[in-house]
C-alpha positions in Angstrom: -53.6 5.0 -3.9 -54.1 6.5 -0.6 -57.9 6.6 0.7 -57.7 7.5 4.3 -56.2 9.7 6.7 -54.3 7.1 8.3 -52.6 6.0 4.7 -51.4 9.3 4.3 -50.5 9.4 7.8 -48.6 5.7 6.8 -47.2 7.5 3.6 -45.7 10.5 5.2 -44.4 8.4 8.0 -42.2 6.6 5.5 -41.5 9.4 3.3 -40.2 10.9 6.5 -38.0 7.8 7.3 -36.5 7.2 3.4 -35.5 11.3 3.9 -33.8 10.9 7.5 -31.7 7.6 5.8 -30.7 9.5 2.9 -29.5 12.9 5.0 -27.5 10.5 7.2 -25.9 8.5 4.1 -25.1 11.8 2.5 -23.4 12.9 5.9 -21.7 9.9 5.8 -20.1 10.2 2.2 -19.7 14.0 2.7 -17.6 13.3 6.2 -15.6 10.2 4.1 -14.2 12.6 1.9 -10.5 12.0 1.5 -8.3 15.0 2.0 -4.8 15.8 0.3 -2.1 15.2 3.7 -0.1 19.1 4.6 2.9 17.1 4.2 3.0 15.3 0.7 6.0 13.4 0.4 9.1 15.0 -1.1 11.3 12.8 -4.0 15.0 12.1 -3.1 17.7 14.5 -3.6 19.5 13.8 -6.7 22.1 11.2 -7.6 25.5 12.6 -6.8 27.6 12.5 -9.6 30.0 15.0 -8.3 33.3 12.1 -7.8 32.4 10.2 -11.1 34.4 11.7 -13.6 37.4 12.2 -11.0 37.3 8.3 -10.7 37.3 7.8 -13.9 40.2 9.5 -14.3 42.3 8.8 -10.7 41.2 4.5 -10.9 44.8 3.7 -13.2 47.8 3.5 -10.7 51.0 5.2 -12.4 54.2 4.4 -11.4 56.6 6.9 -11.5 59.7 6.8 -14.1 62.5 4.8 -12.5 65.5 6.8 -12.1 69.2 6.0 -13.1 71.8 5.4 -11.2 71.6 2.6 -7.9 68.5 4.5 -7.1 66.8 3.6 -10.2 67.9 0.0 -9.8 66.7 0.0 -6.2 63.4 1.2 -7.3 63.3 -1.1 -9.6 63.5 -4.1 -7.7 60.9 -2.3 -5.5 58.7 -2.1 -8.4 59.1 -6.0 -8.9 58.3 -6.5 -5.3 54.9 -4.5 -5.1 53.8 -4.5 -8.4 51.4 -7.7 -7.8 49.8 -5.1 -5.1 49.6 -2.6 -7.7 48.3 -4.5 -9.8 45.4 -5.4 -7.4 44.5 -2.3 -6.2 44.3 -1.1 -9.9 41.9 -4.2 -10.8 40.2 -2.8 -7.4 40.0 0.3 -8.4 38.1 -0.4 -12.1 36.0 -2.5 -10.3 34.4 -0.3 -8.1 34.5 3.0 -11.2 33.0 0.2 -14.0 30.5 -0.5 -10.9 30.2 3.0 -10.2 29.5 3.6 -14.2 27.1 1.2 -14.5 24.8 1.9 -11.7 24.7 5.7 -12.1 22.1 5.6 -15.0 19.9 3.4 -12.5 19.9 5.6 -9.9 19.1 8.9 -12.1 16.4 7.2 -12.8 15.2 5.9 -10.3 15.2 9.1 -8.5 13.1 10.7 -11.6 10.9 7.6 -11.4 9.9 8.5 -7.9 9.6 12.2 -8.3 7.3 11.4 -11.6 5.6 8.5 -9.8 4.5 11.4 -6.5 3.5 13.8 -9.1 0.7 11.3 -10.7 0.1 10.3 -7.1 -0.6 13.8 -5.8 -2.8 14.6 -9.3 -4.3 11.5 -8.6 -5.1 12.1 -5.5 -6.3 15.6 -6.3 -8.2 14.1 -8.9 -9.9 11.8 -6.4 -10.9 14.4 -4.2 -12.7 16.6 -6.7 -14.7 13.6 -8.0 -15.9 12.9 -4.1 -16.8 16.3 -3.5 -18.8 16.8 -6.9 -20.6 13.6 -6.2 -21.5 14.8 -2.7 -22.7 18.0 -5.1 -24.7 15.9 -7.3 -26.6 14.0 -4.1 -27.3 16.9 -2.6 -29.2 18.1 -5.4 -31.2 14.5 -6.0 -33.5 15.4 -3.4 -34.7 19.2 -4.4 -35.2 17.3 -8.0 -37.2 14.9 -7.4 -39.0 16.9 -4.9 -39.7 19.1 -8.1 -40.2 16.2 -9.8 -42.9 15.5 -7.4 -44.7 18.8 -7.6 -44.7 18.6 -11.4 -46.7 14.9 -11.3 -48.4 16.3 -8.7 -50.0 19.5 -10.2 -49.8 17.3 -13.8 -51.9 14.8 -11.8 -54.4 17.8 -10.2 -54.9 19.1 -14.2 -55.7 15.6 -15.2 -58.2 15.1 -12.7 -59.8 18.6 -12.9 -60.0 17.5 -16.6 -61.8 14.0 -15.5 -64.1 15.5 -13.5 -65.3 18.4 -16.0 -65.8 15.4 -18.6 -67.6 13.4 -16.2 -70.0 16.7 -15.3 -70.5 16.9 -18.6 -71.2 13.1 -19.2 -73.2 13.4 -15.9 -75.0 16.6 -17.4 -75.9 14.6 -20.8 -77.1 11.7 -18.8 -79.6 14.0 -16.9 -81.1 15.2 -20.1 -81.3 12.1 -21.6 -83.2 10.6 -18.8 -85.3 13.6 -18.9 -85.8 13.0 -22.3 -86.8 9.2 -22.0 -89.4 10.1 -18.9 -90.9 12.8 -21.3 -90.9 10.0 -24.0 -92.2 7.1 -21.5 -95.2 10.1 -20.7 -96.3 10.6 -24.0 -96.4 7.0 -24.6 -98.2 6.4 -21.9 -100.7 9.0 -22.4 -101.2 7.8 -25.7 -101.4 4.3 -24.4 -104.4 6.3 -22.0 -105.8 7.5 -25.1 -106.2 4.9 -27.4 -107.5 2.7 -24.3 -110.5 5.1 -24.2 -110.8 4.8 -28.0 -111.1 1.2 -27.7 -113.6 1.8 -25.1 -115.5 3.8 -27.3 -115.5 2.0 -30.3 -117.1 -0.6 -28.0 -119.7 1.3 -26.7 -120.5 2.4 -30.1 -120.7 -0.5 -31.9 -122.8 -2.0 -28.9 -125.4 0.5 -29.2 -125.2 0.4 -33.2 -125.6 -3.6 -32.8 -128.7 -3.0 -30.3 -130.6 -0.2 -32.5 -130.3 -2.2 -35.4 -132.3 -5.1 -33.2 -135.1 -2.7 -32.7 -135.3 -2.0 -36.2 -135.5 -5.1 -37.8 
């Protein structure tokens, strides 16, 4: 416990010091408070699916009727002639539709992947935010409580030693009278003590002079 002007000199001195750190700290935090950007990203556009079910009907080659006549058997042995190319492109073409087919699910959802994946990002984010700025709240408000905190012990602290010193008055009060009491007790004994010194004495004398009469007599 403080005794002297200089400790509480030393005390307030570092009170002082812990309240300058914790103002700069909080500063700190309150200025590192992350901010949502202006420009949040946007997901991608949509998968186009526009050409799909046009592929999936135009992929088969058809090959017109052959006619009759030496036209149809010209065509014909056209027909022989490119039909390996036909038959290539046609294998091309369901290729690249069965590809086409396949992959379509996985890009509808990846795109709705990325759009739900932003949204929990943003909320997140928002979240995050909120949290930082009620804790900056909360700090501020640590050092008004405990300052109240303070003055609480402090007048708790002032009542309990009005209360010590009234008992110790009052111990110190009984005390008085008690020594009172004993040096008005030590008096009497001593005059007492005075008196039956002087009885003694008398007896004394009086048996002396009773002793020395009797002498005469006999």
């Amino acid at each position: 416990m403080p005794t002297t002007p200089d400790d509480l000199a030393l005390l307030k001195a570092e009170r002082d010091a812990a309240d300058r750190k914790y103002n700069e700290a909080l500063t700190r935090l309150d200025r590192a408070i992350q901010q949502l950007p202006d420009r949040f990203p946007h997901p991608p556009p949509a998968f186009d699916e526009h050409q799909i079910v046009p592929l999936n009907t135009l992929w088969k080659i058809v090959a017109p009727p052959a006619g009759a006549g030496w036209r149809g058997r010209f065509a014909a042995s056209v027909r022989r002639v490119v039909a390996p190319l036909f038959e290539q492109q046609q294998a091309f073409n369901s290729a690249v539709v069965d590809h086409i087919n396949r992959n379509a699910p996985a890009q509808r959802h990846t795109g709705e992947a990325i759009e739900g994946t932003l949204t929990v990002l943003r909320d997140q984010l928002a979240e995050m935010v909120r949290f930082q700025s009620l804790l900056v709240m909360f700090l501020q408000q640590v050092t008004p409580y405990v300052d109240t905190r303070d003055r609480d012990v402090a007048g708790l602290l002032r009542g309990l030693s009005g209360a010590i010193n009234a008992v110790a008055d009052e111990l110190m009060k009984r005390s008085e009278a008690m020594l009172a009491r004993d040096r008005r007790q030590e008096t009497r004994v001593a005059g007492l003590e005075m008196t039956l010194v002087t009885l003694q004495d008398q007896m004394t004398t009086l048996k002396r002079t009773i002793d020395q009469n009797g002498g005469r007599a006999s």
